[in-house]
N, C-alpha and C positions, 0 to 999 in steps of 0.2 A: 676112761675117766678114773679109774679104780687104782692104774696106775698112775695117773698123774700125783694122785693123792696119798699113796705108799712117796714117791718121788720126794713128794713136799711135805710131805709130813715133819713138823718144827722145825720149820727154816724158815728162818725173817728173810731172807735175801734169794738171790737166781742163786741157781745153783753151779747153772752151763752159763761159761759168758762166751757167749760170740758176738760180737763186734756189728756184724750186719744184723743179726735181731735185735740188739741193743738200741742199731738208729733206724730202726723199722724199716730196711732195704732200701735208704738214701732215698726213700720216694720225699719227703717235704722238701730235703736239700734241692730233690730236681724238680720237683714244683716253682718251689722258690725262682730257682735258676730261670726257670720255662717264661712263669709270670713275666718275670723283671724283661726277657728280651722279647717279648711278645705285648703282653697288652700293654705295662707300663713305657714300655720305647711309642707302643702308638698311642698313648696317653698322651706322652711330653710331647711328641709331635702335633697332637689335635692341638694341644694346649696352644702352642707356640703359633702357629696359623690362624687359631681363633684369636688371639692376643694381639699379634702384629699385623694379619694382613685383614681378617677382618671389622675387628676391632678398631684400627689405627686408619687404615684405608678407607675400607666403606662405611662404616657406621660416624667415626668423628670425621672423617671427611667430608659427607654429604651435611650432617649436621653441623660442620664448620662453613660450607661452602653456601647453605641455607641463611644460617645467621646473617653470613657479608651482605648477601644479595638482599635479605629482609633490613639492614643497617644503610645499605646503599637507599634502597627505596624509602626509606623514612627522611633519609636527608632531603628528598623531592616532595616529601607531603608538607607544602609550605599551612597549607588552607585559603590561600588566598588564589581565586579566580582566575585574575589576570594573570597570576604567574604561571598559573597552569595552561591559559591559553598560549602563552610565551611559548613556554615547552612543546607543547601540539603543535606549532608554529614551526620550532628550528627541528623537530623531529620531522615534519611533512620536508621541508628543506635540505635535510641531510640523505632524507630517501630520494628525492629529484636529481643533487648533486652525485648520488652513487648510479643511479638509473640513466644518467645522464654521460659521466664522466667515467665510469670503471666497468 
């Protein structure tokens, strides 16, 4: 210590310039580097699969495919009776026809 301090004694600046202490032995550069092809490459990959194929596929799929089916069955909730037995009527009919014919 005794010497560091004879060393530096009234110097504003380094005294010894070497290049690799100067960038503290390129370790943030190779962090840097490390990071970017390692977590952030499987970042943008999770990203892109949660976005398109989850996201797009199952989630607004199923709740697009919900919707129709709940928009379809609303057109049949007449409220009226008769129609509903209508319906009960050519649905027993269409199962006879396929039980029957296919």
């Amino acid at each position: 210590m005794s010497l560091a301090f004879l060393f530096y004694r009234g110097r504003a600046t380094e005294t010894v310039h070497v290049d690799l202490l100067r960038r503290r032995f390129y370790i943030d550069e190779f962090y840097r580097w490390l990071i970017d092809w390692t977590q952030e490459l499987l970042a943008r990959i999770t990203a892109f699969f949660d976005r398109w194929i989850i996201d797009v596929a199952a989630v607004r799929g199923a709740s697009g495919g919900t919707w129709g089916i709940g928009a379809l069955l609303r057109l049949i909730q007449i409220g009226n009776l008769s129609a509903y037995a209508f319906l009960f009527g050519l649905g027993i009919v269409a199962v006879i026809y396929f039980a029957v014919f296919c």
